[in-house]
C-alpha positions in Angstrom: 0.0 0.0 0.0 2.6 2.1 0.7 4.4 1.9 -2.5 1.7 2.1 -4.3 1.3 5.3 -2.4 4.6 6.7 -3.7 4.1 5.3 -7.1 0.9 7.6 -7.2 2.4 10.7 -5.4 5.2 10.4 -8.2 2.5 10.1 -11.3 0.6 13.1 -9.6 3.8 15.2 -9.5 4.7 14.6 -13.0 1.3 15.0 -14.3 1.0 18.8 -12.5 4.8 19.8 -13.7 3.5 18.6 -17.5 0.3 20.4 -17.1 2.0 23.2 -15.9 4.4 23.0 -18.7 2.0 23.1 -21.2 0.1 25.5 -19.3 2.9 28.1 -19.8 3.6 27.0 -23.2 -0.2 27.6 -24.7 -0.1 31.3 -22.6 2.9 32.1 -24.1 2.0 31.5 -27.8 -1.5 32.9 -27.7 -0.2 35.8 -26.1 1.7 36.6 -29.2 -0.9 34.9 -31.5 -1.4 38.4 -33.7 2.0 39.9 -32.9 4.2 37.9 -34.9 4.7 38.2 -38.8 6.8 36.0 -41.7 6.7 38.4 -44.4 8.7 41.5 -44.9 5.9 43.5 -46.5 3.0 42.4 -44.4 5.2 44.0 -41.0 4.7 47.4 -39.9 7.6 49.8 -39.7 9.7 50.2 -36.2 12.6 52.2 -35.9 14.9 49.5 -34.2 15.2 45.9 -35.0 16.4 43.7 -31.9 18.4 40.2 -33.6 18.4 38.1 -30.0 21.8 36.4 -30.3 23.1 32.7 -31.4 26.6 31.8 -32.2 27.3 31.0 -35.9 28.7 27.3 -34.9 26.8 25.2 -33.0 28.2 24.8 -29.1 26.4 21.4 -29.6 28.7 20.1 -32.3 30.8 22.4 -33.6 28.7 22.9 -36.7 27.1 25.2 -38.8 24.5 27.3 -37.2 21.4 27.5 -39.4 19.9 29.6 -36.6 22.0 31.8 -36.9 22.1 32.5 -40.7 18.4 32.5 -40.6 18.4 35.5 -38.1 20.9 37.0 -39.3 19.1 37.4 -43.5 15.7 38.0 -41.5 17.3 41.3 -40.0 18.8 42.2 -43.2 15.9 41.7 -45.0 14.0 44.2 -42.7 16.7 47.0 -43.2 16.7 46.7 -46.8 12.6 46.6 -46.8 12.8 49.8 -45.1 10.6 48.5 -42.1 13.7 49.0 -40.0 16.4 52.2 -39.3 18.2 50.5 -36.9 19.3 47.1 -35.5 20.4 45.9 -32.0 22.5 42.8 -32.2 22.3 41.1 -28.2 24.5 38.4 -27.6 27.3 37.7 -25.1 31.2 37.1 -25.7 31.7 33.4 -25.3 35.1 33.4 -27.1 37.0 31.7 -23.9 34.5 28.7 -23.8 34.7 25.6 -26.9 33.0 26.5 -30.1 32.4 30.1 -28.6 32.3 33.6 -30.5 31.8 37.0 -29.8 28.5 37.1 -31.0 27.3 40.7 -31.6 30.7 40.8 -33.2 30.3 38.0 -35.8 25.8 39.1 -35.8 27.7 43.0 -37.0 30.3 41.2 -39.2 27.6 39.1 -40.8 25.0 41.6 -41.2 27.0 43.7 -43.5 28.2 41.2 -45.8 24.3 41.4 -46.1 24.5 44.9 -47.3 23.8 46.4 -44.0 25.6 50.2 -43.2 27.7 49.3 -40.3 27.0 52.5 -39.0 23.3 51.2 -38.0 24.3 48.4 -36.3 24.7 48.7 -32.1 26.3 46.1 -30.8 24.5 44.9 -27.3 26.8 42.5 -25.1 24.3 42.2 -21.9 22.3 39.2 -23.8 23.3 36.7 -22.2 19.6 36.5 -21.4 16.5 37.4 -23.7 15.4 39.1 -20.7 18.6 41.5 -20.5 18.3 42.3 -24.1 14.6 43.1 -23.9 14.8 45.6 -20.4 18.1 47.0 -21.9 16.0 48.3 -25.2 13.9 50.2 -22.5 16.2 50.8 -19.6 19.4 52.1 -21.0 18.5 52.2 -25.0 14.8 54.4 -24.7 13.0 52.6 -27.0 9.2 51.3 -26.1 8.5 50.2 -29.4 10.9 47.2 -31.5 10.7 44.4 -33.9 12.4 41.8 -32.1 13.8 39.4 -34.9 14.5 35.4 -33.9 12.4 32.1 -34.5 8.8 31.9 -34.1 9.0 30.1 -30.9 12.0 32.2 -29.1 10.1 35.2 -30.8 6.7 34.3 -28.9 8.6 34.2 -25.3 10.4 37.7 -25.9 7.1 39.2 -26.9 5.7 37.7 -23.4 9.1 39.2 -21.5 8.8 42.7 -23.6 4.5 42.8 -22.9 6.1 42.6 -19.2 7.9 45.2 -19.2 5.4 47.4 -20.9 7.4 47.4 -24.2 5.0 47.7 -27.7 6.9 44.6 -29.4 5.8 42.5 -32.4 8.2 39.5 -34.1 9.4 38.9 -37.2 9.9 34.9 -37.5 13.0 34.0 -39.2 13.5 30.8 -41.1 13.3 27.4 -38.3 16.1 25.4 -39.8 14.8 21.8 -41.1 16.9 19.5 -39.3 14.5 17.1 -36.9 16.7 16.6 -34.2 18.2 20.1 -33.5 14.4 21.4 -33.7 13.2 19.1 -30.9 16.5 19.8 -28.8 15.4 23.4 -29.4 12.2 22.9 -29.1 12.3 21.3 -25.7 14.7 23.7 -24.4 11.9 26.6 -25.1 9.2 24.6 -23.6 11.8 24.3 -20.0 12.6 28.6 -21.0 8.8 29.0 -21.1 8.4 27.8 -17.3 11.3 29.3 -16.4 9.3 32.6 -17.9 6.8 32.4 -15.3 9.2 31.9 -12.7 10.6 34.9 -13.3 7.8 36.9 -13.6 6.3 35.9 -10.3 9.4 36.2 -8.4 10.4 39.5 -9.8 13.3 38.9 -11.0 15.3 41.8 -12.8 17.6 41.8 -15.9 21.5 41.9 -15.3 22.7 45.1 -16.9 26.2 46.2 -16.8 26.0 48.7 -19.5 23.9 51.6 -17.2 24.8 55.0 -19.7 21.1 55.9 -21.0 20.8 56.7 -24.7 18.4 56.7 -27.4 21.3 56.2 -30.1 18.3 56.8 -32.8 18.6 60.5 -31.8 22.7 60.9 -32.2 23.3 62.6 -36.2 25.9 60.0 -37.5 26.4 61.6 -40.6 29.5 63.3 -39.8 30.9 60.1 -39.3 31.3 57.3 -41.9 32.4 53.7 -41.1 33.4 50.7 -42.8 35.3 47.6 -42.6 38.1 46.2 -44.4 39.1 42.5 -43.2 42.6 41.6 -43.2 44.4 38.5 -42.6 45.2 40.0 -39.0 41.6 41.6 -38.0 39.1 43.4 -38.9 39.7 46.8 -39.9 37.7 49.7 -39.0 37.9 53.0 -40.9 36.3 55.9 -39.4 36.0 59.2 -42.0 34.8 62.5 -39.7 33.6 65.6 -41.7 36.1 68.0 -40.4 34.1 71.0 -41.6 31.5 70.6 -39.0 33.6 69.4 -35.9 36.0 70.8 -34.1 38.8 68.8 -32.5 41.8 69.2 -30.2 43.4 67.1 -27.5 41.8 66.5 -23.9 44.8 66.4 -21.9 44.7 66.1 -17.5 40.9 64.3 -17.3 39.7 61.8 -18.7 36.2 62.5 -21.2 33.0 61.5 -19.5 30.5 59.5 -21.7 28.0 61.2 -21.4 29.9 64.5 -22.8 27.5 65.3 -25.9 30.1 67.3 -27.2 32.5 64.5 -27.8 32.2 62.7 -30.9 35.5 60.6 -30.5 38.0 60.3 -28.2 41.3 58.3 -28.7 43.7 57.3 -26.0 46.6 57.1 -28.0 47.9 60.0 -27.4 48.4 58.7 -23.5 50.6 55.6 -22.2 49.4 54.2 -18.5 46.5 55.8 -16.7 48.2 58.5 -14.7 46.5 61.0 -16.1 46.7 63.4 -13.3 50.1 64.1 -15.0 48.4 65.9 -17.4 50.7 67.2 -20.2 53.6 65.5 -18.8 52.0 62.0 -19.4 51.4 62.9 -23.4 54.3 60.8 -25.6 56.2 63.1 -26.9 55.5 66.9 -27.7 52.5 68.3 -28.2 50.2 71.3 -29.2 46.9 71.8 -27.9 44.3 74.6 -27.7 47.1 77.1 -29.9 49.3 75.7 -26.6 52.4 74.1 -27.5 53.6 71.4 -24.5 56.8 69.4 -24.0 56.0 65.7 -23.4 58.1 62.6 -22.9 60.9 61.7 -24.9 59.7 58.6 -26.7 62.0 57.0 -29.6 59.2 55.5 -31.5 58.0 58.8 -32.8 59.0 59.0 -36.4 56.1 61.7 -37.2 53.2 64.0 -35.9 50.1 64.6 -37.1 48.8 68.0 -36.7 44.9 70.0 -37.6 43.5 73.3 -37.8 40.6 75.2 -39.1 43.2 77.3 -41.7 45.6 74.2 -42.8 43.6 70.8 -41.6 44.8 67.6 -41.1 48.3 66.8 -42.2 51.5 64.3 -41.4 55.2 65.0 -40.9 57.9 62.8 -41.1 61.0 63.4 -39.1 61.6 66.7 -38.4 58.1 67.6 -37.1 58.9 69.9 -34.6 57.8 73.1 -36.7 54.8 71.6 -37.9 54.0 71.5 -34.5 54.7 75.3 -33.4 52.7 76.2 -36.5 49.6 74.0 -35.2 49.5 76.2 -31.9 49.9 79.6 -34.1 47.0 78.7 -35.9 44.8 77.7 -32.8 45.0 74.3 -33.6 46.3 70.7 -32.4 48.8 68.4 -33.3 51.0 65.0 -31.3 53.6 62.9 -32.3 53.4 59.2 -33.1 54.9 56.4 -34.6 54.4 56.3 -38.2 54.3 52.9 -39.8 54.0 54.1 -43.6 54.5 57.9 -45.0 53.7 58.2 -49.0 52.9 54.7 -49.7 56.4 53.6 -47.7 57.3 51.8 -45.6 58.6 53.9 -42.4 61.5 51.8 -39.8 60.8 51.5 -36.7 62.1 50.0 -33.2 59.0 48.0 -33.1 59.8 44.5 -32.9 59.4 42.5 -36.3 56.3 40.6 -36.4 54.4 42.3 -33.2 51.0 42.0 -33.5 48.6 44.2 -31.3 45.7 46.6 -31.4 46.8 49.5 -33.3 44.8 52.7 -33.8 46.4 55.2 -36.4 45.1 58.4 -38.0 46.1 59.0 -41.8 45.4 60.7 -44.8 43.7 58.3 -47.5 44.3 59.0 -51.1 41.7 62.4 -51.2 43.8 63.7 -48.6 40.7 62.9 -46.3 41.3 62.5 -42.5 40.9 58.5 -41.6 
């Protein structure tokens, strides 16, 4: 009697945890029964897209991610249609862990070999969780109405999270890949995610932000600022082209630039070695003009060159014997530091650097319209 007693205790328990299962499941995909769409002309217009992240190889089996690829033309294809200005690609950096990638990295990468301007892509790395990536877009992005672009299913739980937390969502389903067996393990992962939902929701739990600067990045003008991406056989490239006539530019020298300085539309720390920067001037490489101010910095043998800007000449290099260039950047009100040049007209420049060095270079040049790059 009495096993029979446990025997029935265990049915009843698994019968309430599948009926609660498919409780949550049936909420969740009526909820977003008239929210979802498949076709790019049948979707109303948002300003930002949200592509919830996936790895392009499987961390199953190492292979190709059809999930992935599927997302990945479904966000294109809603740029290109004009239903969408921007798109948010959420993922986390799982490069230290066995078939990991960065994600919004290889989501950014992918999306413009799609034909997509780089310069409306934001990359998002607090989605770890559909739930970060959703409260992000309201918390710390100001947006209260998206397209959030994945598979049907994963599509229909993000809607439930974002009707949460009072965010005007609809879905655009890409493409479920046709193999049987990752669809079920997918599948039954969602249904287990769908509970999990609920769970959440009654306990309260919040989203895990780190990024915590607000900004609605659809109100920032980036048309004085071009971008594009040239990959080499030692990394991706990026080329970033100002229009000098509408900026001004010098040196920030003694503090470091706040974020949320609306005023500041780049800021490199190349000009700076270590993080003493109460040194000021005197923690520059090298010397220096800034503000029509010319400064003595460092001694530092790598310097070959300087590159120097002002409203009256612009931006212009000198090789070697730079040291005038740079008194006549302070005459004319303007700025101007040395650095190591690695190529001057098309040749190579020597330099102490070791041969073969690899790192993470950023260099200002001239391309061939004698345009600031």
């Amino acid at each position: 009697m009495k096993k029979r007693s446990i025997i029935f205790c265990i049915i009843a328990i698994i019968g309430v945890f599948v009926a609660v299962m498919v409780l949550c499941d049936v909420t969740v995909s009526r909820n977003a029964s008239d929210k979802t769409y498949d076709n790019v002309d049948s979707i109303p217009h948002r300003k930002v897209g949200l592509i919830l992240g996936t790895s392009p190889i499987s961390t199953w089996d190492g292979r190709r991610n059809y999930y992935f690829d599927h997302r990945i033309k479904a966000g294109a294809e809603l740029y290109k249609g004009g239903k969408v200005d921007w798109l948010v690609v959420s993922g986390g950096d799982y490069r230290n862990t066995e078939n990991g990638y960065d994600e919004p990295v290889a989501m950014r990468d992918s999306l413009i070999k799609q034909g997509v301007d780089s310069a409306r892509i934001v990359l998002d790395y607090d989605g770890i969780r559909t739930l970060n990536s959703i409260a992000k877009m309201r918390d710390v992005y100001c947006q209260d109405s998206i397209i959030i672009i994945s598979q049907k299913y994963h599509n229909e739980r993000a809607l439930y999270q974002a009707k949460h937390l009072g965010i005007d969502a609809i879905g655009f389903n890409a493409k479920t890949p046709g193999r049987r067996t990752s669809w079920w393990r997918n599948r039954g992962r969602e249904v287990l995610a769908r509970v999990k939902l609920f769970i959440d929701v009654t306990c309260g739990l919040n989203p895990d932000i780190k990024e915590t600067i607000i900004r609605d990045f659809t109100k920032t003008d980036r048309d004085f600022l071009s971008v594009s991406h040239i990959e080499t056989v030692y990394g991706d490239l990026i080329c970033l082209k100002p229009k000098m006539s509408i900026l001004k530019m010098d040196m920030v020298c003694g503090e470091i630039p706040s974020p949320d300085d609306d005023s500041i539309v780049l800021a490199f720390a190349g000009a700076f070695t270590g993080t003493e920067f109460d040194k000021g001037h005197s923690n520059v490489a090298g010397d220096h003009a800034a503000g029509g101010i010319r400064f003595k910095g460092y001694r530092c043998k790598r310097n070959t060159g300087a590159f120097t800007w002002s409203t009256k000449s612009g931006p212009q290099f000198f090789y070697k014997d730079y040291s005038s260039a740079l008194d006549k950047a302070a005459k004319e009100d303007g700025m101007g530091f040395a650095q190591e040049m690695m190529i001057h007209n098309g040749a190579k420049v020597p330099t102490t650097r070791p041969s073969g060095n690899r790192n993470v270079f950023r260099a200002l040049c001239l391309d061939s319209d004698s345009q600031l790059a």
